[in-house]
N, C-alpha and C positions, 0 to 999 in steps of 0.2 A: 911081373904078370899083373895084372888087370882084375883089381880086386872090387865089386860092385856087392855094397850091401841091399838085404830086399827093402833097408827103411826107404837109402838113394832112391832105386826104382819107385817106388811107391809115391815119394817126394815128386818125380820128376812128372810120375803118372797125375799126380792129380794138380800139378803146376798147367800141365797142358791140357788139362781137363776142362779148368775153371776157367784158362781162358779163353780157347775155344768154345766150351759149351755156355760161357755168361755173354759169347758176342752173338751168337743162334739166338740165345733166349730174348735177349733186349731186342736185336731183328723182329721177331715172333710177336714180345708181347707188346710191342709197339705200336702192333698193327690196331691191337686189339682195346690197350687201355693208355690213358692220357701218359703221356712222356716229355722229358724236352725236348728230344727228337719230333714228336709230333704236334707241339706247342711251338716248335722253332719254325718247323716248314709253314704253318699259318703262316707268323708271320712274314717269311721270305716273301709270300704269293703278296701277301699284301702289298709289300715294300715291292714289290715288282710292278705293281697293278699301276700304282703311283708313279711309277718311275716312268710310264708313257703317258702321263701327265705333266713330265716336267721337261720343256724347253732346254736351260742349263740343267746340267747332270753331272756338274763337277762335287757334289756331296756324293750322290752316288757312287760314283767315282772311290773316292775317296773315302769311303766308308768300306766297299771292295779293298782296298789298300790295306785298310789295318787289318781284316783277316788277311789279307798275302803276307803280314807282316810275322803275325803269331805264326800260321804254317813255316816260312821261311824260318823262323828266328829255332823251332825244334828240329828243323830237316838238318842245320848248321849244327846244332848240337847234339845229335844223334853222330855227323861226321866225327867229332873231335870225342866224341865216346870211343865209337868204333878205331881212331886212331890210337886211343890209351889201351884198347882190349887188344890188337893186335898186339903191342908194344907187350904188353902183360904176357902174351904167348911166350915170348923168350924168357920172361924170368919166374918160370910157374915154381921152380926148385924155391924163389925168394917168397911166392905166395905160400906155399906147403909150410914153411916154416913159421911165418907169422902166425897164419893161421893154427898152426899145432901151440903155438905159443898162448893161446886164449882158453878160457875155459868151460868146460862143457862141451868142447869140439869133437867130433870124431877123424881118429887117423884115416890120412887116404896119402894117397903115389901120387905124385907129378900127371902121371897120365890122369888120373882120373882131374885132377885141379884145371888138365885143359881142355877136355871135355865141357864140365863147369864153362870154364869161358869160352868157347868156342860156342856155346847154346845163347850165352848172352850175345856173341855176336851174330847171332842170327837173329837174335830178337832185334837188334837195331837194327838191321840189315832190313829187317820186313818193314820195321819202322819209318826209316827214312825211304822206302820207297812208298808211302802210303802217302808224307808228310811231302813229296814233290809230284806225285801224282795229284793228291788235293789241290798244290799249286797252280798246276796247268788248269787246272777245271777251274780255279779262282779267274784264270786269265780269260778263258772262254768266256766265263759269264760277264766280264767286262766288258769283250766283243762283241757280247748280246747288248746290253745295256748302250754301247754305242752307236748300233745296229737297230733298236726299237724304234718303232713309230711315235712319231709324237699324234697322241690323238687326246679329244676330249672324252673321249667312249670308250676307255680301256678293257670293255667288257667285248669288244668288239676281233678284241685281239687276243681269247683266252688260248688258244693254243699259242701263242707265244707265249703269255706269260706264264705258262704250263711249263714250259720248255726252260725259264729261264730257273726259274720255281724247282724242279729238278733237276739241272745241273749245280748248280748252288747247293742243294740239299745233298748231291752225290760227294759234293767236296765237303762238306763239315761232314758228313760219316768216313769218310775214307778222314780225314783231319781227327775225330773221337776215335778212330782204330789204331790210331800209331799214337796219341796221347795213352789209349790203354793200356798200349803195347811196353809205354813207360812206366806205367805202375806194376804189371804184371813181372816186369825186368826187376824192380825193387826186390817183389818175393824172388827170383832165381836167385838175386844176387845173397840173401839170405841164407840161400843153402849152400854156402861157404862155411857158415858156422856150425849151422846142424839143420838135417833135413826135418826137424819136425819145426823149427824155424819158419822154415821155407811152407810148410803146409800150412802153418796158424798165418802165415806171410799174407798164402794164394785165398785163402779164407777171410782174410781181414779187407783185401782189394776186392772182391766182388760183395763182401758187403756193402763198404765205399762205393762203389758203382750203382749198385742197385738204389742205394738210399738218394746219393742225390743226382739220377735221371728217373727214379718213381716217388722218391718223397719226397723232394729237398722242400725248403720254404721257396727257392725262387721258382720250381715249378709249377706251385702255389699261387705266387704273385702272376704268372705268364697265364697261366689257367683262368683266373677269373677274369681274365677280360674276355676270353673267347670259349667259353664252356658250351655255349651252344656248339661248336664246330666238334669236339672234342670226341671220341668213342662214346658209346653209352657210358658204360663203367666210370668212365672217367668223370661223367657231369654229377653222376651220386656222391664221387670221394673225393669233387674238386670243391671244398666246401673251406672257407676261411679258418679252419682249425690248425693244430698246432700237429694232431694224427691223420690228417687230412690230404690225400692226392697221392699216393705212393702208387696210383695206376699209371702217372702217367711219367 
């Protein structure tokens, strides 16, 4: 029988908590105070404005590349996750036992150890399709950039470079969703050994998260070149300090 303690539940309640409700919140306060998300689409608009400026477009090009590379290089390694978690499903009896073998663990059944992986394999499941979906949108905006006007007045052409500006910016959010979906996979995987593991796990990544897309130093760095563009919030706390820019 199917033995669920309330800490598990608890564990699982607030794994799924923190990463759904810390992917709303960074949505939400993004809109509002400086982030790398909204320090990065500056730049994209710019590098785009530029880009019907430029005759050859093999850097552009080619700059599009290395992000298909990073997306590609996690959507590959989400597969051969998901290969090892399935393979894991047939020998949960050898997981139980390792695991009982450790200290400070709590006892659990087979069932419950494939529940456990079977959550993990969902988490890469949404993973990798976030990580090949940002792909195709990587490719898109190549089509665009092949597809631009070559003009000397690229002001001429803001709605294109509006367009190319967010499809680009829809692929690195959909690319930082399945990156988070990696960290947040660390804490599930945590609560193999004990669910408050797993809580101090899901707690310690949404720090991480928060800190370096509202306070890092390189948000800092990206910030002061363009703090006039930035949310209000953000031009007061985008100030060359060391406690400085966690709005954005």
């Amino acid at each position: 029988m199917l033995q669920i303690h309330l800490l598990d539940v608890f564990a699982l309640g607030w794994l799924l908590a923190c990463w759904i409700g810390y992917t709303y919140f960074s949505a939400h306060k993004s809109r509002t105070t400086a982030s790398l998300v909204f320090a990065m689409r500056l730049y994209r608009r710019e590098w785009f404005t530029r880009v019907l400026q430029h005759e050859n477009r093999i850097a552009d090009v080619a700059a599009l590349g290395s992000l298909l590379t990073g997306a590609t290089f996690f959507a590959s390694t989400a597969i051969l996750i998901l290969g090892g978690l399935v393979a894991l499903l047939g020998a949960t009896n050898r997981v139980v036992e390792v695991v009982a073998e450790l200290p400070f663990t709590l006892p659990e059944t087979e069932a419950f150890s494939r529940i456990k992986i079977v959550l993990l394999i969902g988490m890469f499941v949404y993973a990798f399709f976030k990580f090949t979906w940002s792909i195709r949108q990587y490719h898109f905006c190549s089509v665009l950039v092949g597809a631009a006007p070559v003009t000397h007045a690229p002001h001429d052409h803001d709605d294109y470079i509006d367009t190319m500006t967010q499809v680009s910016s829809y692929a690195a959010e959909d690319f930082n969703q399945g990156l988070r979906t990696f960290y947040f996979a660390l804490a599930a995987l945590a609560w193999f050994f004990h669910p408050w593991l797993s809580v101090c796990g899901s707690a310690f990544v949404v720090y991480v998260l928060y800190q370096r897309e509202f306070r890092s130093r390189t948000l800092i760095a990206l910030a002061r070149l363009r703090a006039e563009h930035l949310p209000v919030e953000a031009t007061t706390s985008a100030t060359p300090s060391k406690h400085s820019l966690a709005s954005q």
